[in-house]
ZATIBA-434197 format. One line per 5 residues: their letters; for each residue y negated, x, z negated of C-alpha. Coordinates in Angstrom, 3 decimals. Layout:
N
a	Y:X:Z ~ ...
This chain:
317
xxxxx	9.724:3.856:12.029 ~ 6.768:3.716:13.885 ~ 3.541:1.657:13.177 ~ 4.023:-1.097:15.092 ~ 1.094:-4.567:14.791
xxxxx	3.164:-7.578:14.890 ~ 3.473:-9.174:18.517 ~ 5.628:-11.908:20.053 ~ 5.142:-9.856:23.059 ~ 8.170:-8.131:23.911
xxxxx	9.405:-5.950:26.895 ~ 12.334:-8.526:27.541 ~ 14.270:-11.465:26.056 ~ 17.913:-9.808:25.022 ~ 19.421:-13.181:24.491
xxxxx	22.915:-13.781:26.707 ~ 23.160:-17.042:28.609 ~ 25.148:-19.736:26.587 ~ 29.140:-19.618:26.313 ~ 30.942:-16.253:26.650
xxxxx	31.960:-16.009:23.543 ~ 28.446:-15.910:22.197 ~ 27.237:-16.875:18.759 ~ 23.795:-16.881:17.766 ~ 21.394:-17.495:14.721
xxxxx	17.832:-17.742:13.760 ~ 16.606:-16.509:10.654 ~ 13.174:-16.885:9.451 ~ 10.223:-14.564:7.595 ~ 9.894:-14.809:3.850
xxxxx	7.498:-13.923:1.203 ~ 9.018:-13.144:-1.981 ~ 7.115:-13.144:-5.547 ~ 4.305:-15.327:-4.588 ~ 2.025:-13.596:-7.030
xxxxx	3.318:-14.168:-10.577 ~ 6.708:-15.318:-9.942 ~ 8.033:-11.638:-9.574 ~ 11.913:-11.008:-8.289 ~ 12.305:-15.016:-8.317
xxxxx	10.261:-17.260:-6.359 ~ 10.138:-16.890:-2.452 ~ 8.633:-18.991:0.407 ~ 10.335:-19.414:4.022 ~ 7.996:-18.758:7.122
xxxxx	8.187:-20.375:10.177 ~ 8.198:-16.737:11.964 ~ 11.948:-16.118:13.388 ~ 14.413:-12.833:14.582 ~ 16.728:-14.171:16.617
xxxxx	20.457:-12.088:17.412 ~ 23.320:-13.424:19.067 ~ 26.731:-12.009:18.958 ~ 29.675:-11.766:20.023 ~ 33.214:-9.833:19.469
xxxxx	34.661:-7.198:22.073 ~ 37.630:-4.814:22.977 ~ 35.679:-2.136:21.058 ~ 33.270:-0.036:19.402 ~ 29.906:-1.259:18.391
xxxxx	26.557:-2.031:20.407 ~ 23.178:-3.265:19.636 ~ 20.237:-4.155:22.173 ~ 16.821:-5.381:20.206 ~ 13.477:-5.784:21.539
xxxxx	10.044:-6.493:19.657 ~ 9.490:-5.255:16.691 ~ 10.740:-2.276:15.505 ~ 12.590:-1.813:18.666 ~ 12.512:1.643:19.483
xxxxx	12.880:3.038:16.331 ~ 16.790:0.521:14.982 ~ 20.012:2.423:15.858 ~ 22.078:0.817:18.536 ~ 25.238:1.584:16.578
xxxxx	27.081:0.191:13.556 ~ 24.568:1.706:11.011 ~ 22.092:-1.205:12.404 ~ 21.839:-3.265:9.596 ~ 22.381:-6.199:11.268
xxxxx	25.282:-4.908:12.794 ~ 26.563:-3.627:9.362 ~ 25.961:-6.200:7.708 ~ 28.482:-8.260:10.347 ~ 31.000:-5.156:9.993
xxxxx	31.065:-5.624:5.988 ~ 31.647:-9.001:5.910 ~ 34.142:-9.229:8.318 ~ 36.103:-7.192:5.860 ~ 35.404:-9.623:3.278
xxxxx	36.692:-12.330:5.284 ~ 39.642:-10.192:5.931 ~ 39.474:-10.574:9.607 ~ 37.766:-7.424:11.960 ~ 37.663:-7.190:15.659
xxxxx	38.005:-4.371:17.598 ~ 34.345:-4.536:18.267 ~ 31.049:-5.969:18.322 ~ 28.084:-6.579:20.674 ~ 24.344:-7.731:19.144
xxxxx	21.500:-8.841:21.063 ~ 18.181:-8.793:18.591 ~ 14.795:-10.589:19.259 ~ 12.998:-8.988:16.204 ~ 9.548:-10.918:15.838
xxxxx	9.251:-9.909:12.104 ~ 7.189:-7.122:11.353 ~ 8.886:-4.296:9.538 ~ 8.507:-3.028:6.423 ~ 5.497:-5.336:6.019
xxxxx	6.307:-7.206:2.914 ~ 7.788:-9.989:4.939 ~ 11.698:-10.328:4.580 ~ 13.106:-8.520:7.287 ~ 15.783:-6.697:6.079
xxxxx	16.478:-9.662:4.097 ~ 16.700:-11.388:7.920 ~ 19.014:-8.886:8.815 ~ 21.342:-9.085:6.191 ~ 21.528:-12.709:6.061
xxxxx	22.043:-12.958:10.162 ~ 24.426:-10.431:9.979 ~ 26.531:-12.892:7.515 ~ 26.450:-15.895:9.259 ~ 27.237:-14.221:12.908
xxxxx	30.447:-12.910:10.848 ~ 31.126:-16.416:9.938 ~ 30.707:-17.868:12.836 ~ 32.390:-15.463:14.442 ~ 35.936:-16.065:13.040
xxxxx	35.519:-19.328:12.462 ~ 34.840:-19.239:8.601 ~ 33.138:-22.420:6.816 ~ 31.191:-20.133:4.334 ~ 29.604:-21.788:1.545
xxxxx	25.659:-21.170:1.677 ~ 25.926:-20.210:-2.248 ~ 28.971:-17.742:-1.004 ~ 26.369:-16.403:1.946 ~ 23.609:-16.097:-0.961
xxxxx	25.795:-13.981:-3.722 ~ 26.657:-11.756:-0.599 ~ 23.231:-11.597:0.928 ~ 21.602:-10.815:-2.868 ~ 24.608:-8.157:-2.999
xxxxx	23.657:-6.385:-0.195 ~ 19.793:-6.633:-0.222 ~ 19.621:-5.882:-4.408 ~ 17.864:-9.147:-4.992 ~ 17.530:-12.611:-4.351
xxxxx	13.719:-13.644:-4.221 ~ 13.709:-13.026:-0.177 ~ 17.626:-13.768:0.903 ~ 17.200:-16.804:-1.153 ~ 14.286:-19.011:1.050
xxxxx	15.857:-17.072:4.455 ~ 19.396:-19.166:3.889 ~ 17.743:-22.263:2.221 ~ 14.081:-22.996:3.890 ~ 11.262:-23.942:1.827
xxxxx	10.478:-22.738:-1.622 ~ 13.047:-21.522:-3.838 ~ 13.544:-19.997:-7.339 ~ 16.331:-17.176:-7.554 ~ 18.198:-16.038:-10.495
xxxxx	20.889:-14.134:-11.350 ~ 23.705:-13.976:-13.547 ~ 27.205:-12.487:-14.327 ~ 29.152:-13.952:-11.152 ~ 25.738:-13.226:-8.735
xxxxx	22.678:-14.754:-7.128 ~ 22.013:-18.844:-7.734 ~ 18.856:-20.455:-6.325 ~ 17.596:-24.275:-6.222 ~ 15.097:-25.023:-3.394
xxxxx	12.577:-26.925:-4.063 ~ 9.846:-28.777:-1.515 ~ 6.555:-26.984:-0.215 ~ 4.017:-29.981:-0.683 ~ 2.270:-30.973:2.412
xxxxx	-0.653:-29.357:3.806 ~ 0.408:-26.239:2.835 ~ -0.718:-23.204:5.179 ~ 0.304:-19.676:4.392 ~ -1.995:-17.001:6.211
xxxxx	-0.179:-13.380:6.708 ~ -2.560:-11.126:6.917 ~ -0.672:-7.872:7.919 ~ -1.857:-4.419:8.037 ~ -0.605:-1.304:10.604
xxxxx	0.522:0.522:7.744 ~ 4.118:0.069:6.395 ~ 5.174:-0.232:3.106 ~ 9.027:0.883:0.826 ~ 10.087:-1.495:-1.458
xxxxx	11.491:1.498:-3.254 ~ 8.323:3.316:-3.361 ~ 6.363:0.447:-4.627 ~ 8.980:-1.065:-7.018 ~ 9.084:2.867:-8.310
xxxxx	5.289:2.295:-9.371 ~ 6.400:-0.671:-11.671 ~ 6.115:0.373:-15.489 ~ 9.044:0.088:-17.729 ~ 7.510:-1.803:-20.000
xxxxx	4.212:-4.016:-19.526 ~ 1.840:-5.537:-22.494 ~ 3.453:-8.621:-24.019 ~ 0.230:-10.370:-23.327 ~ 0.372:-9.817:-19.800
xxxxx	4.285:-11.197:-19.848 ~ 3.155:-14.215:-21.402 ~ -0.098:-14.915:-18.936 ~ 2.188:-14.415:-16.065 ~ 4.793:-16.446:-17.128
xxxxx	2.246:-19.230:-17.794 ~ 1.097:-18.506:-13.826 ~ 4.549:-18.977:-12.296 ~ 4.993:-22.064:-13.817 ~ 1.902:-23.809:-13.270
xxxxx	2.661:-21.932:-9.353 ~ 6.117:-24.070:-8.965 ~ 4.380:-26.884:-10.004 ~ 1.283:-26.225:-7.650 ~ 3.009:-25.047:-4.175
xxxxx	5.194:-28.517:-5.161 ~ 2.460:-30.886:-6.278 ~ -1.601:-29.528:-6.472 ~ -2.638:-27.302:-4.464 ~ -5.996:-27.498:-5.940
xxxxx	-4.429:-25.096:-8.835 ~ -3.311:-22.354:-6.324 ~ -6.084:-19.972:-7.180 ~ -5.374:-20.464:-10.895 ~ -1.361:-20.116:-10.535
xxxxx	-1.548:-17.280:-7.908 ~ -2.691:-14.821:-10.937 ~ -0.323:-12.049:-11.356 ~ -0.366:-9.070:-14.071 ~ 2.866:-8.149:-14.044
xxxxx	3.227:-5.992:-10.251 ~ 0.637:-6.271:-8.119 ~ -2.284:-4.109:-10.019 ~ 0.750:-1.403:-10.836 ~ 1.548:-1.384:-6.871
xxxxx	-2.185:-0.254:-6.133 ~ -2.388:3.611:-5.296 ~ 0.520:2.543:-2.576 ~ -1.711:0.505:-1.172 ~ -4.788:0.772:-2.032
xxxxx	-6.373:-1.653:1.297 ~ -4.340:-4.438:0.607 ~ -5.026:-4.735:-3.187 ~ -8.433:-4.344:-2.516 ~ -8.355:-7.578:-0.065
xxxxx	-6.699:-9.558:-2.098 ~ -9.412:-8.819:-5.097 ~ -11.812:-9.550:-2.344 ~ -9.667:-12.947:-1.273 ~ -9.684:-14.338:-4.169
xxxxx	-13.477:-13.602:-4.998 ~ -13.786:-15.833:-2.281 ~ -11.796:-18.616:-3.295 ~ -8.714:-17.720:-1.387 ~ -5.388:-17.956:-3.303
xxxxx	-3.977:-14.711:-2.038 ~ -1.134:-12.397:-3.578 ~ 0.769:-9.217:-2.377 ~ 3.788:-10.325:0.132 ~ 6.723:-9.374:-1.543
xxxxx	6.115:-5.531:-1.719 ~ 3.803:-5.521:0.443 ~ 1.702:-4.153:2.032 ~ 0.630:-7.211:3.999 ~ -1.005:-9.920:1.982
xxxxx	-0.370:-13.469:1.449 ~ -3.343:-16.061:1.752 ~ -2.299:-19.951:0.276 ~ -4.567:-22.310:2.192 ~ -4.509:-26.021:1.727
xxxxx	-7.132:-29.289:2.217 ~ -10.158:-28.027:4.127 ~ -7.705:-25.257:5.978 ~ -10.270:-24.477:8.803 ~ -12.803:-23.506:6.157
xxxxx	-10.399:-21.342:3.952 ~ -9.513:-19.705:7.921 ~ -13.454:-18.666:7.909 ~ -13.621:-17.147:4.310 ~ -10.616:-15.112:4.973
xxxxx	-12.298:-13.747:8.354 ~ -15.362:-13.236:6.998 ~ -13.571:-11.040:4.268 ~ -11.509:-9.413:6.369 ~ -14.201:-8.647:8.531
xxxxx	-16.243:-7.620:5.974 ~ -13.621:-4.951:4.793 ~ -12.798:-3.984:7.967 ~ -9.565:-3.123:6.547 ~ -7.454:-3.243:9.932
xxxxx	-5.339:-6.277:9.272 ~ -4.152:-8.827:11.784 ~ -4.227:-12.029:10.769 ~ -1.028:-14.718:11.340 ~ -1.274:-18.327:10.394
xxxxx	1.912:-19.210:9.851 ~ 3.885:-22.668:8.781 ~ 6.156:-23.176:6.099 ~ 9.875:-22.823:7.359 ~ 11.623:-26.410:5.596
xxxxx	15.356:-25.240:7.158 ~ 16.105:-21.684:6.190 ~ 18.605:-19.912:8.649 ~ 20.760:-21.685:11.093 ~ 23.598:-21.175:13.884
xx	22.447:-21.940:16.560 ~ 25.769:-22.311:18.751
């Protein structure tokens, strides 16, 4: 996949005029881990892909623009497109085929849900598409199924901030709400990332003492991205993944150490590589610290203030 910097430029709007047959959803960005609240906590972003669908005679055909565009199959193996094809089995109920239209305004492979997107569109268009009143718990045991975890599928379905767990019968997640004020900064780099690669970096076992401080972190961060965010500096501490992650990505550890030195409550995105800034009260003067940093660096990110997404993803018709 080609290095693309995120845009909500794009060479054309694929979206079908309404009726038809036509479903469509919205599903939004995600940032998973949060710093110390590895493989559980996640945050929804008010960045959105946007695919309608619809069912046909036959065979299976996909037409995306923005990001990532050129380089998705147009097939079945899109994951999108999979994704509907899979769970139309479960449902028991295939057509002969299958037509997607993808806006993709997520950056790839960035650190910011978009596979996680994918799968969880792909679920709800196969809902909606025959008809089926599927249980958002039902959509998030799936959607953890498919993806291999629930930290991102689990704010995409439910909006807001969430904690995901899992036990013997699947994912489970409570969402919880963002307090006010609160600003998440992407700050997203040209580079892509693997989620395989950097989860291969992770030790198999980590100092208990380092368990214990970061367990400490993610709950004083549940309580801080719900209540004070004058602790998010303090509860954005991680020593559990983001240090280990560092020869993947050596830029984007490097502005985070230089983030927070500032006073900037910022953390790994997920995977990364982009990184996640926290800003809240005086926003416009946390906005000039982090381009002063990133300036500084001269690191090659592009900065996206973003909102926090309160409604997770949604049919849209």
């Amino acid at each position: 996949m080609p290095d693309q910097q995120p845009s909500d430029q794009h060479r054309s709007d694929p979206q079908p005029p309404a009726g038809d047959g036509w479903v469509r959803v919205r599903v939004p960005a995600t940032s998973a881990n949060l710093g110390p609240g590895f493989d559980a906590l996640g945050l929804s972003l008010a960045r959105y892909d946007e695919v309608a669908a619809r069912t046909t005679d036959g065979g299976v055909r996909v037409v995306a623009t923005g990001e990532g565009a050129d380089a998705v199959p147009t097939d079945g193996s899109h994951l999108v497109a999979a994704t509907v094809l899979a769970t139309f089995d479960r449902l028991g109920r295939r057509p002969p085929g299958l037509e997607l239209r993808c806006t993709n305004r997520i950056p790839h492979a960035r650190g910011l849900g978009s596979s996680s997107a994918a799968i969880v569109a792909g679920i709800l268009l196969a809902a909606a598409l025959t008809g089926t009143d599927l249980p958002t718990a039902t959509a998030l045991r799936w959607a953890a199924a498919a993806e291999g975890h629930p930290d991102n599928v689990a704010p995409c379905l439910y909006g807001g901030l969430t904690i995901a767990w899992t036990e013997a019968d699947g994912a489970h997640a409570v969402r919880l709400e963002p307090v006010a004020g609160l600003h998440p900064v992407a700050l997203v780099p040209a580079v892509q990332g693997r989620t395989a690669q950097a989860r291969a970096l992770l030790p198999a076992r980590v100092p208990h003492a380092d368990a214990a401080a970061t367990a400490a972190r993610a709950a004083l961060l549940v309580h801080a991205l719900t209540a004070a965010p004058q602790l998010l500096l303090a509860a954005t501490e991680d020593r559990l993944h983001q240090r280990y992650r560092e020869p993947a990505m050596p830029a984007s550890l490097a502005l985070v150490d230089s983030l927070r030195a500032a006073g900037v409550p910022a953390v790994l995105s997920g995977a990364g590589p982009t990184v996640l800034a926290l800003l809240s009260g005086d926003v416009s003067a946390g906005q000039r610290r982090i381009d002063e940093v990133v300036a500084n660096l001269g690191a090659g990110f592009v900065t996206l203030p973003l909102a926090v997404d309160a409604a997770g993803a949604r049919v849209c018709s």
